[in-house]
PQR file of N, CA, C, O and H, with PARSE charges and radii, in Angstrom:
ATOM      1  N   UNK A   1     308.830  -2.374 135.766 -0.4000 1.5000
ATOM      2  CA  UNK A   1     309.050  -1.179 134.987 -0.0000 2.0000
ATOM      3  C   UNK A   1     307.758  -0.808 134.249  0.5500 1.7000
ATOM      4  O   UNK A   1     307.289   0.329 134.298 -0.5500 1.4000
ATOM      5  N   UNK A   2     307.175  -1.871 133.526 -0.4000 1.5000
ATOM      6  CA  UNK A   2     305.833  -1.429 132.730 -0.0000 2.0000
ATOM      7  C   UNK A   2     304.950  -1.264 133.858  0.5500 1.7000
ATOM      8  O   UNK A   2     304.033  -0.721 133.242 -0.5500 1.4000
ATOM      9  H   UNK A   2     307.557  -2.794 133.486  0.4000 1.0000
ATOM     10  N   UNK A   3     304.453  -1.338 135.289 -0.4000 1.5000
ATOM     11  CA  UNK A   3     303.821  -0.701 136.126 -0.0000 2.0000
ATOM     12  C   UNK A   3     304.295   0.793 136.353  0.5500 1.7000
ATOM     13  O   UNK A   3     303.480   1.636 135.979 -0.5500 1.4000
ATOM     14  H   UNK A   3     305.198  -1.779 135.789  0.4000 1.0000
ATOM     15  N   UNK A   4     305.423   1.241 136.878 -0.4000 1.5000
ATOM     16  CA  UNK A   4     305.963   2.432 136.597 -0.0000 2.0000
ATOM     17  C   UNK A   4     305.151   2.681 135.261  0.5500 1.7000
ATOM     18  O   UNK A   4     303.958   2.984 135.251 -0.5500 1.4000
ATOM     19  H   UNK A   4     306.085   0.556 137.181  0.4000 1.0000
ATOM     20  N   UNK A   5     305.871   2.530 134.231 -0.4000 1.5000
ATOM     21  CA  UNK A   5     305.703   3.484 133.206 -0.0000 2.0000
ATOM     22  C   UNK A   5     304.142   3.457 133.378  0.5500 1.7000
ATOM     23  O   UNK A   5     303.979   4.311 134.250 -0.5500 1.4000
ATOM     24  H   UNK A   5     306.840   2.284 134.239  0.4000 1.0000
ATOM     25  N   UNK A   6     303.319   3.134 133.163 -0.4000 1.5000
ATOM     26  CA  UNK A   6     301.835   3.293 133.132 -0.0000 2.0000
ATOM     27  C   UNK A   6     301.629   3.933 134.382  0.5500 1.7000
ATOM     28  O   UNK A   6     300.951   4.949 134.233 -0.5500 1.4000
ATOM     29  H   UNK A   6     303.452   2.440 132.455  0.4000 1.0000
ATOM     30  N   UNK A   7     302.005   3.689 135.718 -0.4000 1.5000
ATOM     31  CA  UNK A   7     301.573   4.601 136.663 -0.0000 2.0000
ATOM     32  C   UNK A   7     301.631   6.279 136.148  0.5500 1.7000
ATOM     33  O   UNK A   7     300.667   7.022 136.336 -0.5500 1.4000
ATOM     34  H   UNK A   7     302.557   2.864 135.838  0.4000 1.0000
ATOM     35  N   UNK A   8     302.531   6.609 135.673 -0.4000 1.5000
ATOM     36  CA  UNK A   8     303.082   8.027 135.578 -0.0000 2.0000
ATOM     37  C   UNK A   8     302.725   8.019 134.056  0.5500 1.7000
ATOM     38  O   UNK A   8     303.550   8.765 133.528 -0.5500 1.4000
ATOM     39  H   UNK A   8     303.314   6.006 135.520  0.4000 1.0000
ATOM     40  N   UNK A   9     302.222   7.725 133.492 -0.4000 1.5000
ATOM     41  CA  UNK A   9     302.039   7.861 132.353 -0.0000 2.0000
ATOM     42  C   UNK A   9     302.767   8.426 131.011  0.5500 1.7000
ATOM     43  O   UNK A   9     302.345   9.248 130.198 -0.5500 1.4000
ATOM     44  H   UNK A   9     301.552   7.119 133.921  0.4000 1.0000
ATOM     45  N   UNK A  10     304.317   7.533 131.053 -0.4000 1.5000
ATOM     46  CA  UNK A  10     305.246   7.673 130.203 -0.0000 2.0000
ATOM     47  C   UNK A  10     305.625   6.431 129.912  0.5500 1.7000
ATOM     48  O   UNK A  10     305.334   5.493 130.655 -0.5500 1.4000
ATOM     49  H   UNK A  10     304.660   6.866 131.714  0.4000 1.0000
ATOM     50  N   UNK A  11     306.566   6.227 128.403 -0.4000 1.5000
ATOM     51  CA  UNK A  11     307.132   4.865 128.279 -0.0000 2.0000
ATOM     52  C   UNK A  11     308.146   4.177 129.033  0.5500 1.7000
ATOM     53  O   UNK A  11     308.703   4.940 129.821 -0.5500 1.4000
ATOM     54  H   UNK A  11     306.803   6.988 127.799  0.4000 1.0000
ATOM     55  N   UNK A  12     308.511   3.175 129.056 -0.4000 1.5000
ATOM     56  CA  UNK A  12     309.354   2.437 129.233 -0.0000 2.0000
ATOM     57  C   UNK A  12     310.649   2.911 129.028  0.5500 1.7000
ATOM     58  O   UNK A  12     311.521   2.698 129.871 -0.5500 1.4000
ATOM     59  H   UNK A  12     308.058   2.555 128.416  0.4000 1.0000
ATOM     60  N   UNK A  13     310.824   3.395 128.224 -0.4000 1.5000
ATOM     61  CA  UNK A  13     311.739   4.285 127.840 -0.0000 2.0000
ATOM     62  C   UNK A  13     312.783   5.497 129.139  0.5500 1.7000
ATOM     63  O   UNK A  13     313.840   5.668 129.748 -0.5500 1.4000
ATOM     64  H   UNK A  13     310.116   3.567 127.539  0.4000 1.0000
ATOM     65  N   UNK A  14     311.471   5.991 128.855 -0.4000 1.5000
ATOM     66  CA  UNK A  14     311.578   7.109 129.666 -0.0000 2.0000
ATOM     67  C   UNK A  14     311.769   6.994 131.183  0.5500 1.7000
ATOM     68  O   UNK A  14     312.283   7.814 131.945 -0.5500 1.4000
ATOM     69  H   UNK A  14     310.613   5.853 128.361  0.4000 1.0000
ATOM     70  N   UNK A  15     311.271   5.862 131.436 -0.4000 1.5000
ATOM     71  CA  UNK A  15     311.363   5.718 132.796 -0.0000 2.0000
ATOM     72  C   UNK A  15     312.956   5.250 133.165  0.5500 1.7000
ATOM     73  O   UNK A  15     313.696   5.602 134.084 -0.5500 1.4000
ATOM     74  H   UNK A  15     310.854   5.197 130.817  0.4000 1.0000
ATOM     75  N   UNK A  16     313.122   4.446 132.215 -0.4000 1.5000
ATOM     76  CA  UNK A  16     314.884   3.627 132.219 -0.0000 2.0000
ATOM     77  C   UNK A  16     315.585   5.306 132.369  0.5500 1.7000
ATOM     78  O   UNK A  16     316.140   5.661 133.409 -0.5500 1.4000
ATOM     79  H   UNK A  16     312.520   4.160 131.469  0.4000 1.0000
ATOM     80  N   UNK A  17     315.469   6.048 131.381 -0.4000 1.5000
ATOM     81  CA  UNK A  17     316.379   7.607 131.673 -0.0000 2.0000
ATOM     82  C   UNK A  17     316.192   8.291 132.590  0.5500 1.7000
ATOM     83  O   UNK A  17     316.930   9.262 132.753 -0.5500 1.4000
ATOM     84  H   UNK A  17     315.019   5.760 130.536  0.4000 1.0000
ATOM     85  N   UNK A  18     314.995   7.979 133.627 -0.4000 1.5000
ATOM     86  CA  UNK A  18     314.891   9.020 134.650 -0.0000 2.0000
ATOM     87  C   UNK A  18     315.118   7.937 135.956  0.5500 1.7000
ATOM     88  O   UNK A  18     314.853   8.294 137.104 -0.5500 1.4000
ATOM     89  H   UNK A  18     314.395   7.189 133.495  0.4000 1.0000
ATOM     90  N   UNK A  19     315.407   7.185 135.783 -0.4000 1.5000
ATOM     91  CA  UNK A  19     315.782   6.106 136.454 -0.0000 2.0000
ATOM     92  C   UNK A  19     317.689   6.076 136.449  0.5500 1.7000
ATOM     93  O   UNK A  19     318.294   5.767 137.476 -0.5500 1.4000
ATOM     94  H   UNK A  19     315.622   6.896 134.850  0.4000 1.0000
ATOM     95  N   UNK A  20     318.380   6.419 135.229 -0.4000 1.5000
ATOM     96  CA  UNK A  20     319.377   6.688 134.998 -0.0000 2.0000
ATOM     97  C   UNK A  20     319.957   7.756 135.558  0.5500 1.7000
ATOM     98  O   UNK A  20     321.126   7.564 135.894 -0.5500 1.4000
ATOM     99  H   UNK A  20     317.889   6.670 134.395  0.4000 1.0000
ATOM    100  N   UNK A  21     319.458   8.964 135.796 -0.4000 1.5000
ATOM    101  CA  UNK A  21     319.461  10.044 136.079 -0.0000 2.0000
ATOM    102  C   UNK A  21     319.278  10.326 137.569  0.5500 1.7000
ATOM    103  O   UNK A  21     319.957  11.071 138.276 -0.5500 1.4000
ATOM    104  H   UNK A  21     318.509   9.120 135.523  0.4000 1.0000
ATOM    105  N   UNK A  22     318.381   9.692 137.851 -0.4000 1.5000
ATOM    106  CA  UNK A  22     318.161   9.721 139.780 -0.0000 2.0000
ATOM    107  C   UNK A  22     319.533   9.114 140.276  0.5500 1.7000
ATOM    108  O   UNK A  22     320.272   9.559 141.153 -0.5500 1.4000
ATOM    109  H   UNK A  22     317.829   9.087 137.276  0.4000 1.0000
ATOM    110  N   UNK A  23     319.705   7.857 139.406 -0.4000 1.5000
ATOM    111  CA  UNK A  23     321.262   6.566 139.793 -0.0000 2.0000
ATOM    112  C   UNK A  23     322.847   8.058 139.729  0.5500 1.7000
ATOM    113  O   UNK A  23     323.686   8.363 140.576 -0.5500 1.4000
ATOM    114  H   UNK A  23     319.104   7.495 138.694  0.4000 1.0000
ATOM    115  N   UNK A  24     322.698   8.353 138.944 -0.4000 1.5000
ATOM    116  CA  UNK A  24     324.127   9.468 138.591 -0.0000 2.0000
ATOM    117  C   UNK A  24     323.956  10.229 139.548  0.5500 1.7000
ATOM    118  O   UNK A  24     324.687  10.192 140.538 -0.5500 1.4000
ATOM    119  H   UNK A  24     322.017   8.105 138.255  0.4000 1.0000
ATOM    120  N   UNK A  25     322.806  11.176 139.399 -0.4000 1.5000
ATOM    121  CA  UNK A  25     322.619  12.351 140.716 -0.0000 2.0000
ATOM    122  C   UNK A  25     322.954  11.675 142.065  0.5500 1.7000
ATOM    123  O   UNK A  25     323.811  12.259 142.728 -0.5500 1.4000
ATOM    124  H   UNK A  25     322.212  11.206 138.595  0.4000 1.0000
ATOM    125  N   UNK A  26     322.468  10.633 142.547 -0.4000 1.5000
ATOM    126  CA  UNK A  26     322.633  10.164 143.542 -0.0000 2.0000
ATOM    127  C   UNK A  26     324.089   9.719 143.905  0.5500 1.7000
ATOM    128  O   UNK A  26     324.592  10.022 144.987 -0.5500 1.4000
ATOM    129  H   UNK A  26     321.771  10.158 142.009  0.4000 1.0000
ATOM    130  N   UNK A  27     324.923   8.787 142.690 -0.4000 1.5000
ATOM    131  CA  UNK A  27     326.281   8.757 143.150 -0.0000 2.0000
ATOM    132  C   UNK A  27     327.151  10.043 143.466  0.5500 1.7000
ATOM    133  O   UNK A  27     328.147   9.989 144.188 -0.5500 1.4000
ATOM    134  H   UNK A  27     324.514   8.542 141.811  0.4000 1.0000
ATOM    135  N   UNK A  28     326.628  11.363 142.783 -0.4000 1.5000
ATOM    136  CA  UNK A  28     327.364  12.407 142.740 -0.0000 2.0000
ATOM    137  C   UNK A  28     327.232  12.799 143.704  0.5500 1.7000
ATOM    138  O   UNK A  28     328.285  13.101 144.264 -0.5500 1.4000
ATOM    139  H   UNK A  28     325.819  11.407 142.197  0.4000 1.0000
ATOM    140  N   UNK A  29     326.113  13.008 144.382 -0.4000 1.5000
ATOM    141  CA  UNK A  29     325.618  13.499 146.123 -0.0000 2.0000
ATOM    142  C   UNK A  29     326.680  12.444 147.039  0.5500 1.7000
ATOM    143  O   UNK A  29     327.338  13.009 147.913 -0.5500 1.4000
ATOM    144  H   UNK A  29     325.257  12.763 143.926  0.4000 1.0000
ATOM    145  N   UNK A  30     326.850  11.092 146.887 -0.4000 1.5000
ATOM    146  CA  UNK A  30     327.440  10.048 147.903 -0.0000 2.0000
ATOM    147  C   UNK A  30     328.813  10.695 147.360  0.5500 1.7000
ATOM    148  O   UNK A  30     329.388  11.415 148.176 -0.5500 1.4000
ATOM    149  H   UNK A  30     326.315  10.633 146.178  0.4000 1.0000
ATOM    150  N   UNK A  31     329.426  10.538 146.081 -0.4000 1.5000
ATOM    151  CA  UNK A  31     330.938  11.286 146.088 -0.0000 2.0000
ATOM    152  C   UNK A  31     331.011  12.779 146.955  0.5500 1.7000
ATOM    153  O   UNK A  31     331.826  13.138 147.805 -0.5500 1.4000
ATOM    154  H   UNK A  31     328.959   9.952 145.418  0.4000 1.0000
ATOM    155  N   UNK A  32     329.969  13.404 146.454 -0.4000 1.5000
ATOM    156  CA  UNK A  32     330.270  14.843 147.325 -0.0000 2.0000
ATOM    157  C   UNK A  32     330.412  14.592 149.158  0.5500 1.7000
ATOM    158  O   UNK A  32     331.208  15.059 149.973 -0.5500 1.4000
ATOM    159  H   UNK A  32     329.308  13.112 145.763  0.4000 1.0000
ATOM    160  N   UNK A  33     329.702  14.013 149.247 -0.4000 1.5000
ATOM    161  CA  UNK A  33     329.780  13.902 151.218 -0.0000 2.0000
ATOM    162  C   UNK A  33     330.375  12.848 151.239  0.5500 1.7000
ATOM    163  O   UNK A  33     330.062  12.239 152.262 -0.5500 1.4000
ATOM    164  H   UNK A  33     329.055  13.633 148.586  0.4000 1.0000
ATOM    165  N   UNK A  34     331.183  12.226 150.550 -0.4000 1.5000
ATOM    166  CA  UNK A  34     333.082  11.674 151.104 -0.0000 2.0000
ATOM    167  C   UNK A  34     333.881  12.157 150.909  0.5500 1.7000
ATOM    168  O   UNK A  34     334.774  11.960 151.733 -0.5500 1.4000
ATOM    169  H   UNK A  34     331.437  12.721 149.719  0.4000 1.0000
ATOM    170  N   UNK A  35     334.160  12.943 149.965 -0.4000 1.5000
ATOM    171  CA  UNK A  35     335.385  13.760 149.570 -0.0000 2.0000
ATOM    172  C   UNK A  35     335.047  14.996 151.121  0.5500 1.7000
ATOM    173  O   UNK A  35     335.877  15.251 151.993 -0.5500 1.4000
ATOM    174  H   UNK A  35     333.434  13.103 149.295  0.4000 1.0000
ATOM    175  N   UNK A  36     333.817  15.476 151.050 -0.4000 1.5000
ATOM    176  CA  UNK A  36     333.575  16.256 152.368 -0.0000 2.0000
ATOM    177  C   UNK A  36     333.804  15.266 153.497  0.5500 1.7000
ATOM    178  O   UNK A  36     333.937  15.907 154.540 -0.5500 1.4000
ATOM    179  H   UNK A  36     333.143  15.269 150.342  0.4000 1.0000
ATOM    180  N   UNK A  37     333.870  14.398 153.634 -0.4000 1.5000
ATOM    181  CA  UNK A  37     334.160  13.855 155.176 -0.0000 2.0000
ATOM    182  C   UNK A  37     335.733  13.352 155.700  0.5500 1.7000
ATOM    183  O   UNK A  37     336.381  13.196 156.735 -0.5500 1.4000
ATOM    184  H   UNK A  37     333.762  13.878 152.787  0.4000 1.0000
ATOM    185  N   UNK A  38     335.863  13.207 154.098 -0.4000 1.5000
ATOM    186  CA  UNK A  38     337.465  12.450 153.966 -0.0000 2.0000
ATOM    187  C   UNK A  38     338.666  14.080 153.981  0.5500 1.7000
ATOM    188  O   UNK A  38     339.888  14.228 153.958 -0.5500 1.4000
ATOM    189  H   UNK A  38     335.337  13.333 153.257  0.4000 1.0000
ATOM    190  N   UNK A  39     337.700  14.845 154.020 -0.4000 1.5000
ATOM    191  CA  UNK A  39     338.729  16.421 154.229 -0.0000 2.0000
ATOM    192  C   UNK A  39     338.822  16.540 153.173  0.5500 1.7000
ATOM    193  O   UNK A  39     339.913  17.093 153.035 -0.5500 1.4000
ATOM    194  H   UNK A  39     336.707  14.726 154.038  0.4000 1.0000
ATOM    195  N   UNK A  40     338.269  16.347 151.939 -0.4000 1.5000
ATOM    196  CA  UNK A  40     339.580  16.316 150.380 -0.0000 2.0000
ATOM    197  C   UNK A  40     338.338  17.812 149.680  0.5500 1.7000
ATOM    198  O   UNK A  40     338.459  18.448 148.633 -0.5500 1.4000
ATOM    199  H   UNK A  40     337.383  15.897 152.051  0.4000 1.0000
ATOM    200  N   UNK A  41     337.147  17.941 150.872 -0.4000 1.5000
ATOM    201  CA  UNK A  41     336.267  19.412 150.054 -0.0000 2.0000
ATOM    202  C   UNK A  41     335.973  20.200 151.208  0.5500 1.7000
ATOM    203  O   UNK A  41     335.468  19.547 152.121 -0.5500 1.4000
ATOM    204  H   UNK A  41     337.049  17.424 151.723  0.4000 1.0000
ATOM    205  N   UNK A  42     336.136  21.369 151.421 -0.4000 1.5000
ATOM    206  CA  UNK A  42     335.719  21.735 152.259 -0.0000 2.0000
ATOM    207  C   UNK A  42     334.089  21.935 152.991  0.5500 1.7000
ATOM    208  O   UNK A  42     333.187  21.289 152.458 -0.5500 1.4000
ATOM    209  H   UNK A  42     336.547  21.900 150.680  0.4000 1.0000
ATOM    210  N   UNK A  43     333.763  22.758 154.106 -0.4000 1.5000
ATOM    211  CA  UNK A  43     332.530  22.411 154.478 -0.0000 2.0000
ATOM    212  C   UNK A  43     331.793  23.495 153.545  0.5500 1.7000
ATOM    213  O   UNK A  43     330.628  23.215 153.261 -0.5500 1.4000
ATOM    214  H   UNK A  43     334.496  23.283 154.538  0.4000 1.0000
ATOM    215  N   UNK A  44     332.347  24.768 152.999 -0.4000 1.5000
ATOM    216  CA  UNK A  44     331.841  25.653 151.999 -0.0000 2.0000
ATOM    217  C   UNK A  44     331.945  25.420 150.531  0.5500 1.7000
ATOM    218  O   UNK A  44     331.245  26.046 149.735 -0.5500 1.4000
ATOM    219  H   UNK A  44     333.293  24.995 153.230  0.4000 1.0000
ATOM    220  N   UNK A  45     332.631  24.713 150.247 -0.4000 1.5000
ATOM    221  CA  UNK A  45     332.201  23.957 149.060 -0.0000 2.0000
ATOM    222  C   UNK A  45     331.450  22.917 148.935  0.5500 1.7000
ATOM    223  O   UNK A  45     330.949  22.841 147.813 -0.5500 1.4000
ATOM    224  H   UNK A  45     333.200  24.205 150.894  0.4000 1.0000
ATOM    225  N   UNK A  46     331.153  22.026 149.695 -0.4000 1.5000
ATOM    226  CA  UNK A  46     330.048  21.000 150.309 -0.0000 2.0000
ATOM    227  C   UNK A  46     328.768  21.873 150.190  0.5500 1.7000
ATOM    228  O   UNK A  46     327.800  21.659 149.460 -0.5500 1.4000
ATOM    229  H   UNK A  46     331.560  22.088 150.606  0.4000 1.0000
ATOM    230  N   UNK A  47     328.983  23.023 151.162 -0.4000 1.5000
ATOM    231  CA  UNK A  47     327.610  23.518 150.902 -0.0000 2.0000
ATOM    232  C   UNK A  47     327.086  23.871 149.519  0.5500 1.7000
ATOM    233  O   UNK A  47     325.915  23.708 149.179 -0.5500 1.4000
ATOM    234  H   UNK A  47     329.769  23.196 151.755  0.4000 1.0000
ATOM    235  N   UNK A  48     327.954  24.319 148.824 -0.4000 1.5000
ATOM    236  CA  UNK A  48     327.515  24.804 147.821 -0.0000 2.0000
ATOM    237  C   UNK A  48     327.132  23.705 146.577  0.5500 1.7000
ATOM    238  O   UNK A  48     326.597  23.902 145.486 -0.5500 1.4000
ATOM    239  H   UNK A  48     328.906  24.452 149.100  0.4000 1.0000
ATOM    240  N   UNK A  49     327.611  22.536 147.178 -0.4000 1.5000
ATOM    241  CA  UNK A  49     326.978  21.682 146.243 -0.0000 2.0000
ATOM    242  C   UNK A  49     326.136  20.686 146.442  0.5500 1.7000
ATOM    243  O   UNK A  49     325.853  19.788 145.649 -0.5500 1.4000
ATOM    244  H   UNK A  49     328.046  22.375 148.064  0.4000 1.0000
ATOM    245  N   UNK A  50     325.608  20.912 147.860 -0.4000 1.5000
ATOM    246  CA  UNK A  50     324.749  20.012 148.532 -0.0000 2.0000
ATOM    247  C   UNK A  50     324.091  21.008 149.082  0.5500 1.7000
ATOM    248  O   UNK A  50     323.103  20.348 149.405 -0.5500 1.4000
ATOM    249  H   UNK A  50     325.837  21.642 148.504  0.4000 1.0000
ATOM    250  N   UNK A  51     323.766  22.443 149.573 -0.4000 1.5000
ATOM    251  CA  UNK A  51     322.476  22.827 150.740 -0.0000 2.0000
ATOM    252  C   UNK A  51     323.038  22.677 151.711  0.5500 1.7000
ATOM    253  O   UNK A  51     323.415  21.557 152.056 -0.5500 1.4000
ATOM    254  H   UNK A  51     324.569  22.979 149.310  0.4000 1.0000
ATOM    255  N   UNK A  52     323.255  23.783 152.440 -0.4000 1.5000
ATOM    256  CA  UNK A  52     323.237  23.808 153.788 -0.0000 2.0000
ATOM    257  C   UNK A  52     322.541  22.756 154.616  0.5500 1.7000
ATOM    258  O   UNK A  52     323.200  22.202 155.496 -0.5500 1.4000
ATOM    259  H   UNK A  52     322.948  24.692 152.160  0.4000 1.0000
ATOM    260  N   UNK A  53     320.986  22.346 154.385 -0.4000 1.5000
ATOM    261  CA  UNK A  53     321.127  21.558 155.377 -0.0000 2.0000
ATOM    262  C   UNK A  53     321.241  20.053 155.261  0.5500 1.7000
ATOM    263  O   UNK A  53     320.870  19.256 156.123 -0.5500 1.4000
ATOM    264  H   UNK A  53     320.451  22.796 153.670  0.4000 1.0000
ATOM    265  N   UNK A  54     321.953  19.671 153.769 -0.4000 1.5000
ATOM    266  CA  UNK A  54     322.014  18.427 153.726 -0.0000 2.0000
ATOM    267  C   UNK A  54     323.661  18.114 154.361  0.5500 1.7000
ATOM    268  O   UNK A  54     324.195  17.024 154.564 -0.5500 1.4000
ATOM    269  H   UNK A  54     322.255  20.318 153.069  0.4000 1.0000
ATOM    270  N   UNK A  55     324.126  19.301 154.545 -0.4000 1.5000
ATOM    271  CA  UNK A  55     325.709  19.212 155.105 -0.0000 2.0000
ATOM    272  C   UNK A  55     325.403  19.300 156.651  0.5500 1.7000
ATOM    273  O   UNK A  55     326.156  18.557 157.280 -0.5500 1.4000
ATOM    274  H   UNK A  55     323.692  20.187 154.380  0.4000 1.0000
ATOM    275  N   UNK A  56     324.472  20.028 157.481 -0.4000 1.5000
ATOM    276  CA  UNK A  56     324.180  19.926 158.146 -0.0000 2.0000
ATOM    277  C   UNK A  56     323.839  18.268 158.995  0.5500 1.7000
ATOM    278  O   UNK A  56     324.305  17.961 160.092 -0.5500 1.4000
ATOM    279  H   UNK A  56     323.860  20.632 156.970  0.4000 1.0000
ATOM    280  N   UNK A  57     323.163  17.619 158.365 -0.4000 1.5000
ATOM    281  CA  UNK A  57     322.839  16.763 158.435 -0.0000 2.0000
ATOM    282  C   UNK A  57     323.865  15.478 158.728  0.5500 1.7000
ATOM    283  O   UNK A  57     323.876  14.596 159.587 -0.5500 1.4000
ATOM    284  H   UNK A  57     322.784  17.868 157.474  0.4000 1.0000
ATOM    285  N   UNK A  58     324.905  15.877 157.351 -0.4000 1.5000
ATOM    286  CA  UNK A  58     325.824  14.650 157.492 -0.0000 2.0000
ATOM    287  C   UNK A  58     327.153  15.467 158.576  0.5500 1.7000
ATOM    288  O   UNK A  58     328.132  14.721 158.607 -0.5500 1.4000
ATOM    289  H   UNK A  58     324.896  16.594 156.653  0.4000 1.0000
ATOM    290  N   UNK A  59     327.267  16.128 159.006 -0.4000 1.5000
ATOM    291  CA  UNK A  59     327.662  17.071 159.857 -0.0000 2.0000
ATOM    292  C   UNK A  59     327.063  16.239 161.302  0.5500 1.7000
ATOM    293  O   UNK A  59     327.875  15.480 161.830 -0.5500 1.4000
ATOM    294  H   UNK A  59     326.472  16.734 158.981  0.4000 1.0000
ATOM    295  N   UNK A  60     326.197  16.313 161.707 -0.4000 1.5000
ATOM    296  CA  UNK A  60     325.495  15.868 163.375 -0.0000 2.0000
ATOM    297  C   UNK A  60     325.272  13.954 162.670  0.5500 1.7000
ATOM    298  O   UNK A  60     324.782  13.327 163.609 -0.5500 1.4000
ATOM    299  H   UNK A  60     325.537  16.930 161.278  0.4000 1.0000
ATOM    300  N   UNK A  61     325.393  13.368 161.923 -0.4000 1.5000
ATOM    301  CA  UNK A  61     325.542  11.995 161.541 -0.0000 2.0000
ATOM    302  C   UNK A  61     326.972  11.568 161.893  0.5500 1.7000
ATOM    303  O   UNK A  61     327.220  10.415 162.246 -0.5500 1.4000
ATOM    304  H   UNK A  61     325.791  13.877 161.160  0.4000 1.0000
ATOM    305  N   UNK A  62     327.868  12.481 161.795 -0.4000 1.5000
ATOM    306  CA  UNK A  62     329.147  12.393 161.663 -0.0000 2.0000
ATOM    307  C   UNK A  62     329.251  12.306 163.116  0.5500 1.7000
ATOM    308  O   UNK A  62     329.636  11.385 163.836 -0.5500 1.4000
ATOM    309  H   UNK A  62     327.667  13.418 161.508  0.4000 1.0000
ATOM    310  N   UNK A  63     328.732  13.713 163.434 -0.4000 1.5000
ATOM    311  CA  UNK A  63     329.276  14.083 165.229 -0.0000 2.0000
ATOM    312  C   UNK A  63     328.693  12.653 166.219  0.5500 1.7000
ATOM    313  O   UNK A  63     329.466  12.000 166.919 -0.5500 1.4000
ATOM    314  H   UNK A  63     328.420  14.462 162.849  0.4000 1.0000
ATOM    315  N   UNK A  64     327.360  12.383 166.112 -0.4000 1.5000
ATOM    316  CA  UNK A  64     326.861  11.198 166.852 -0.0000 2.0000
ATOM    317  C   UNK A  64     327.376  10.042 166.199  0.5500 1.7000
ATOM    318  O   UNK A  64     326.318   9.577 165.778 -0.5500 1.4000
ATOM    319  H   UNK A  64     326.731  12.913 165.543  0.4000 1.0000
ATOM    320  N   UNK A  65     328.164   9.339 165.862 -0.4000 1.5000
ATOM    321  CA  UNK A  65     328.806   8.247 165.070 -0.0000 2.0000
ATOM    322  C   UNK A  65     329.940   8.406 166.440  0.5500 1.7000
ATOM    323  O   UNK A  65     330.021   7.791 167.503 -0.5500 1.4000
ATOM    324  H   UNK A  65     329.024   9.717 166.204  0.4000 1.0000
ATOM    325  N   UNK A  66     330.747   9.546 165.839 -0.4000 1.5000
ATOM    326  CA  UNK A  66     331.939  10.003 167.065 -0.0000 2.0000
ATOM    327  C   UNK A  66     331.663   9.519 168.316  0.5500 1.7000
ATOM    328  O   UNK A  66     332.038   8.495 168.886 -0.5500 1.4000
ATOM    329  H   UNK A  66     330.680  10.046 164.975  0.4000 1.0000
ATOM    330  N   UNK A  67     330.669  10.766 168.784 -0.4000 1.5000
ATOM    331  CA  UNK A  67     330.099  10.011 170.388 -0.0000 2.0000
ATOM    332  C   UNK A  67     329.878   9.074 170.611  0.5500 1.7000
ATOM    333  O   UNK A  67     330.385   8.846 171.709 -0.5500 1.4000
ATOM    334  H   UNK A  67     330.364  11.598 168.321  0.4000 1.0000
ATOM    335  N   UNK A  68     329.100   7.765 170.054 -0.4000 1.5000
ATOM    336  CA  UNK A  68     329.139   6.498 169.989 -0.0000 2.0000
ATOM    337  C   UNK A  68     330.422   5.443 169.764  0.5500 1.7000
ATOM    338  O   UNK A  68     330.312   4.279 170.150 -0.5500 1.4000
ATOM    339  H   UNK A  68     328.687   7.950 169.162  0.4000 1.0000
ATOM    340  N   UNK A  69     331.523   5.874 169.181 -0.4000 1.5000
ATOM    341  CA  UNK A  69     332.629   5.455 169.206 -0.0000 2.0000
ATOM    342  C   UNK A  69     333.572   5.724 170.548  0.5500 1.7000
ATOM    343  O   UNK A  69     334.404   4.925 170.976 -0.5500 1.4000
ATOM    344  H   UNK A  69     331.613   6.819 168.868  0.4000 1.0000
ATOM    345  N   UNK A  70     333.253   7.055 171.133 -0.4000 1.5000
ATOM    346  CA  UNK A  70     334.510   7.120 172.019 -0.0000 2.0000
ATOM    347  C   UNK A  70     333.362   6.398 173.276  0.5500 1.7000
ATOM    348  O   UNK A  70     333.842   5.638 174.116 -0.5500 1.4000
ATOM    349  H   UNK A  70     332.577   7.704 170.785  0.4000 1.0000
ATOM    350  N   UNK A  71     332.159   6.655 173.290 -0.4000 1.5000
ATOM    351  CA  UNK A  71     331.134   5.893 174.462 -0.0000 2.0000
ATOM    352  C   UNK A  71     332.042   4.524 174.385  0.5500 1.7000
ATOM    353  O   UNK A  71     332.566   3.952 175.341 -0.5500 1.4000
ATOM    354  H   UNK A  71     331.769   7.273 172.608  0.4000 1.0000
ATOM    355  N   UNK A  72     332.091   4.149 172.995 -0.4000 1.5000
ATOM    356  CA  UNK A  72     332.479   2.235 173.186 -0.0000 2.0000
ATOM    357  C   UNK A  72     333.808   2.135 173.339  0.5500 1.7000
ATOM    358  O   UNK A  72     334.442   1.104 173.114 -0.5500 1.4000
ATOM    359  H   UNK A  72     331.665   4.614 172.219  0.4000 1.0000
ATOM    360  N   UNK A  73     334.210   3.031 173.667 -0.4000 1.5000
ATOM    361  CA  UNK A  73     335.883   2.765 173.349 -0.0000 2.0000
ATOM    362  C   UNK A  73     335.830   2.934 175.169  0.5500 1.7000
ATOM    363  O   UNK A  73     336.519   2.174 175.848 -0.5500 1.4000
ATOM    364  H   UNK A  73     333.694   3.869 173.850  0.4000 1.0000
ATOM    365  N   UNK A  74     335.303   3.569 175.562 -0.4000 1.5000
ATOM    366  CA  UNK A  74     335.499   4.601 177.123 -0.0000 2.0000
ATOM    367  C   UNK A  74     334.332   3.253 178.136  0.5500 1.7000
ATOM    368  O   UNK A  74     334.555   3.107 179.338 -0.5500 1.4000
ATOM    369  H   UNK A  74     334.743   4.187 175.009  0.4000 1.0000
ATOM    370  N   UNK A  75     333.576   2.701 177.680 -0.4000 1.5000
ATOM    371  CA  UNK A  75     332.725   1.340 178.373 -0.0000 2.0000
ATOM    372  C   UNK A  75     332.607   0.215 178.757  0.5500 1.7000
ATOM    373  O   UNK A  75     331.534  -0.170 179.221 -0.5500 1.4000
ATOM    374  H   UNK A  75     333.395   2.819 176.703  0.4000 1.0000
TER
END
């Protein structure tokens, strides 16, 4: 942490809160694209709280997961 903080040139402090802050944002992004995968948000409300192309994304992650499942199921 005291490398951080001296790299960027803020305290210790500060780094723990933006460190806090990346941790929350980030669980909120992983809740948003399960409730979107689990059906419980739609794909237009997804977008709107993730970007088009980060729904995109977990969208063709989703689809090739699929194909790889019915490949192993069908091999």
């Amino acid at each position: 942490m005291r490398e951080l903080a001296q790299h960027l040139g803020i305290d210790e402090s500060e780094v723990i809160q933006q460190a806090v802050e990346t941790g929350v944002e980030t669980l909120y992004r992983d809740m948003i694209i399960s409730r979107y995968l689990d059906g419980d948000l739609t794909r237009e409300a997804a977008v709107d709280e993730l970007g088009a192309d980060v729904v995109d994304q977990v969208d063709s992650a989703r689809d090739a997961i699929e194909e790889d499942v019915e490949w192993g199921l069908h091999a």
